[in-house]
C-alpha positions in Angstrom: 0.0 0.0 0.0 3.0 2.0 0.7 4.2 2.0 -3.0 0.7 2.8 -4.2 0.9 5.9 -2.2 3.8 6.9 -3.5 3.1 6.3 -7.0 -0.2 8.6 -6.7 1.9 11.1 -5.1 4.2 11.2 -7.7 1.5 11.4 -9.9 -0.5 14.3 -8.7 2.8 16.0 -8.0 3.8 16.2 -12.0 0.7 16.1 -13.1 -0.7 19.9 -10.8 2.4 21.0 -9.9 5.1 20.5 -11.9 3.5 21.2 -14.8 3.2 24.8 -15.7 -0.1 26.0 -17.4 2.4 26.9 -20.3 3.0 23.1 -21.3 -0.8 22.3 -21.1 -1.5 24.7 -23.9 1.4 23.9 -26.1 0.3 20.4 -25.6 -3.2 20.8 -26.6 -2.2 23.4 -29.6 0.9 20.9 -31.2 0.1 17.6 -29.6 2.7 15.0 -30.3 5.2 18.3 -32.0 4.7 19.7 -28.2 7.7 20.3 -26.2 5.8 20.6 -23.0 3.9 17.2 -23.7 7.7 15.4 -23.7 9.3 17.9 -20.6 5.7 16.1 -18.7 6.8 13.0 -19.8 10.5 13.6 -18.7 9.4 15.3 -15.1 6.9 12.4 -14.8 9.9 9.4 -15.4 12.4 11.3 -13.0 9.1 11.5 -10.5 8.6 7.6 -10.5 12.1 7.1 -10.5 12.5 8.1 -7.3 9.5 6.3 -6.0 11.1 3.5 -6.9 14.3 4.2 -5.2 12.4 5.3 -2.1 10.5 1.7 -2.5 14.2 -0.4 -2.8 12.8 -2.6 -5.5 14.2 -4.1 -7.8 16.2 -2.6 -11.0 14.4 -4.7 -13.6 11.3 -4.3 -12.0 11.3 -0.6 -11.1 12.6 0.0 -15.1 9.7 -1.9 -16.1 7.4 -0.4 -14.2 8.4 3.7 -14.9 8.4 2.6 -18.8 4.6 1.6 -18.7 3.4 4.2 -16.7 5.1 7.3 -17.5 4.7 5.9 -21.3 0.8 5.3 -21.0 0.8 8.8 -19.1 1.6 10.6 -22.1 -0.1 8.6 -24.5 -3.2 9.3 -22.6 -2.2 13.0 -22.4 -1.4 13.2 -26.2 -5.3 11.8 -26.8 -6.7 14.7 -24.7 -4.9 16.7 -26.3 -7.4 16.5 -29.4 -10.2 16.5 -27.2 -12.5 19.4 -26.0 -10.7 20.9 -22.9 -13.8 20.6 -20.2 -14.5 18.5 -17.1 -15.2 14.9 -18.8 -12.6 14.3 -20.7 -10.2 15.8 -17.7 -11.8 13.2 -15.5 -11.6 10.3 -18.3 -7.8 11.2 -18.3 -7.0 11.0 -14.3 -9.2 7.9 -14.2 -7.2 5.9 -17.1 -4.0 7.6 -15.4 -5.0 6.3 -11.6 -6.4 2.8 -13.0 -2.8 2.5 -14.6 -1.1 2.9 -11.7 -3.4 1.3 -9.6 -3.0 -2.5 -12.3 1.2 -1.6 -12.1 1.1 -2.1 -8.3 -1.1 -4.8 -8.3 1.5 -7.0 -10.7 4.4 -5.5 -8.6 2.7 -6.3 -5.3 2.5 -10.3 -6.8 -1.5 -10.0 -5.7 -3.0 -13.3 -7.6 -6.7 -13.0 -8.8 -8.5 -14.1 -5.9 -6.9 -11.6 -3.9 -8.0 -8.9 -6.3 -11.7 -10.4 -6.3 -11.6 -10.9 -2.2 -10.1 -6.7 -2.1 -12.9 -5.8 -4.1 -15.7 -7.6 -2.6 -14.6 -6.5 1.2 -14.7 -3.0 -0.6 -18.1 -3.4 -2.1 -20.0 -3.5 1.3 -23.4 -2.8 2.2 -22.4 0.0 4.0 -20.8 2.0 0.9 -23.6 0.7 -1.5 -26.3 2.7 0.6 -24.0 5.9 1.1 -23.3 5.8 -3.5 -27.2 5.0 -3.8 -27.8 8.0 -1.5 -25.6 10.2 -3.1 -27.3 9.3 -6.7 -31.1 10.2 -5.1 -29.8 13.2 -4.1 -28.7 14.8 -7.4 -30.2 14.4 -10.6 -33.6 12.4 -9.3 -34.2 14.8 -6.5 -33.7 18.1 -8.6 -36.2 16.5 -11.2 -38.5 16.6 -8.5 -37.9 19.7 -6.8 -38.2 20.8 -10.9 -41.7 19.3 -10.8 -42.7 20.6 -7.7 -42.1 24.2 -8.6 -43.0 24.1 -12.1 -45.9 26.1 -12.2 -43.9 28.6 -10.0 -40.9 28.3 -12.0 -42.9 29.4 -15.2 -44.6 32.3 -13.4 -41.5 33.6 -12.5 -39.8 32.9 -16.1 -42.1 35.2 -17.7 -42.0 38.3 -15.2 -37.9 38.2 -14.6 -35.2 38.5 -17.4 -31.9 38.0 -15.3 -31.8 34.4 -15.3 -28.4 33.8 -14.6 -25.8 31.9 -15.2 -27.0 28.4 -17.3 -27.2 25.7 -14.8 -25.8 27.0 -11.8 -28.7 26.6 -10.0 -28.7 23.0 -10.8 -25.8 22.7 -9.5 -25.7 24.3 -6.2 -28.3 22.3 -5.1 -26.4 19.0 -5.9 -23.2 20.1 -4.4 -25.4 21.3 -1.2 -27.9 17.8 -0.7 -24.8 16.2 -1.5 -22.8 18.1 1.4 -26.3 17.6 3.8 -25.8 14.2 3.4 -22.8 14.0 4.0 -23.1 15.7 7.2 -25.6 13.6 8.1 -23.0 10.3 7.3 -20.3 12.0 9.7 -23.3 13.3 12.1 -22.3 16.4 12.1 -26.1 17.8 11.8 -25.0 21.3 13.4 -23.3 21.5 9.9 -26.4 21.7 7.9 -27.5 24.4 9.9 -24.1 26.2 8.6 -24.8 25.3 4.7 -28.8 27.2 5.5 -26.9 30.1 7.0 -24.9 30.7 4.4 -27.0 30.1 1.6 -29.2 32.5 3.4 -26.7 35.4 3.8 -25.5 35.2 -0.4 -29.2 35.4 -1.3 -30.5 38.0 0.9 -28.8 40.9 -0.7 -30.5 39.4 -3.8 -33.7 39.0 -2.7 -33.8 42.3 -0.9 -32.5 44.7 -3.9 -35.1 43.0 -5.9 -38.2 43.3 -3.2 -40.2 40.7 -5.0 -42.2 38.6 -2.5 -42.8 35.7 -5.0 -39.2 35.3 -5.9 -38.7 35.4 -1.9 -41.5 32.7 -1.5 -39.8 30.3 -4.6 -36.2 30.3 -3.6 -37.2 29.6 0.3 -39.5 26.8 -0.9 -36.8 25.5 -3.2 -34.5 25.6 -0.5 -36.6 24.1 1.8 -37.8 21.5 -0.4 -33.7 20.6 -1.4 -32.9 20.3 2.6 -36.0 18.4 3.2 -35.0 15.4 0.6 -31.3 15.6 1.2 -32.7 15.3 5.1 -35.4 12.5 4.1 -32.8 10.7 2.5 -29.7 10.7 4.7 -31.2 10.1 7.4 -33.5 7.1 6.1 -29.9 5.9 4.3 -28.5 5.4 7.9 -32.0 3.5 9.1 -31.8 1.0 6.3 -27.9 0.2 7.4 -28.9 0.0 10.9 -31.3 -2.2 9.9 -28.9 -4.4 7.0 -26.6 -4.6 10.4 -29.4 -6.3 12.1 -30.6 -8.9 10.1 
C-alpha cells in the first residue's frame, strides 16, 4: 500500500504542480510536436524514479514499471490533447491515469486474482452501496422533483424576470449542497447543515432584498426548503436502512 501511495503522489505531484499552465497549452495546440507534452513526460519518469528508489525494488522491476506508466501517461495526455478541454474528458484522463497505476502495483505487489476479487468484494459493502445510492437520489432524481414541484412557479417567475443567470448554476448548487447535507448527516455532524442554510441565506438575501419581490422570496425559500427536506429524508433514512442491513 506504501508503494501505491507513492506512486499517486508522484502522480498528482507532475501532473498539478510540476506542470506549468504553459505546457498544457502547447500540448493541446501541437500535440505530439509539443515540447511541453515530452518535458511532462520527462518530469513524470524522474518523478517515479524516485519512488522506486524510495521503495528499494528491484532494477528490472522498477525500469519496467516507470516505462509503462510514464509511457501510458503521455499517450493518454497526447489523446486529450485532441479532445475538447472541459470537465469529462479531464476526468476520463485521471481515471485511465490512476487505473494505470493502480493494475502496475497490483503485478508488482504479486496479488494473484483471488486476492484482487476478495479486495474488491470487502470493498463493495453494504455499508458504501447505501452511502453511493444516497448520493445518486440526491442529485439528478431529487432536482427532477424539486423541478416538478415548482413548475408552475418556476414558469410564473420565467415570464416576469429576465436575469436568469448563469445556465445551470442553479442545478448545481443544489447538488453540491444535498450532497454536502448528506454527508453531514453520514459523519453526524447535523450542526453542519444548519451552517450550509446560513450561508445560503446570507448570499441570497442581498439578492432577494435589492429586488423586493415577495414571490421570488416565497420560490427560492420553498426550493431551498424542499432541497434540505429530501437531502434530510434521505440521509437520514440511508443510515436506518444500514442500521437495519446490520441487524438482520
Amino acid at each position: 500500500m506504501e508503494l501505491l501511495m507513492l506512486l499517486l503522489t508522484a502522480h498528482f505531484i507532475g501532473d498539478f504542480y510540476a506542470q506549468p499552465k504553459s505546457w498544457v497549452e502547447c500540448r493541446n495546440t501541437n500535440h505530439y510536436k509539443s515540447k511541453g507534452l515530452w518535458k511532462h513526460f520527462l518530469v513524470h519518469i524522474l518523478l517515479y524514479l524516485t519512488v522506486f528508489l524510495m521503495a528499494e525494488s528491484t532494477l528490472d522491476k522498477a525500469l519496467t514499471a516507470v516505462a509503462i506508466i510514464s509511457i501510458s501517461h503521455v499517450l493518454t495526455d497526447l489523446w486529450k490533447s485532441y479532445r475538447t478541454n472541459n470537465l469529462f474528458y479531464f476526468l476520463i484522463d485521471q481515471l485511465i491515469h490512476i487505473l494505470l497505476i493502480v493494475i502496475v502495483w497490483i503485478y508488482l505487489s504479486g496479488f494473484t486474482f483471488d486476492q484482487v476479487v476478495s479486495f474488491t468484494q470487502n470493498f463493495i459493502t453494504t455499508k458504501h452501496l447505501i452511502i453511493a445510492i444516497a448520493y445518486i437520489l440526491v442529485c439528478k432524481p431529487a432536482s427532477v422533483v424539486i423541478s416538478l414541484a415548482l413548475k408552475k412557479h418556476t414558469d410564473s417567475l420565467n415570464t416576469e424576470t429576465t436575469n436568469s443567470g448563469l445556465a445551470s448554476a442553479g442545478t448545481w448548487i443544489g447538488y453540491l449542497e444535498r450532497c454536502l447535507a448528506i454527508s453531514f448527516i453520514f459523519m453526524g455532524q447535523f450542526a453542519g447543515i444548519g451552517f450550509l442554510v446560513a450561508t445560503k441565506t446570507i448570499f441570497r438575501f442581498g439578492d432577494l432584498t435589492k429586488n423586493n419581490d415577495m414571490k421570488l422570496t416565497e420560490y427560492m425559500m420553498l426550493g431551498t426548503l424542499l432541497s434540505y427536506a429530501i437531502a434530510l429524508l434521505i440521509g437520514w433514512n440511508s443510515l436506518l436502512i444500514y442500521k437495519a442491513s446490520l441487524g438482520s
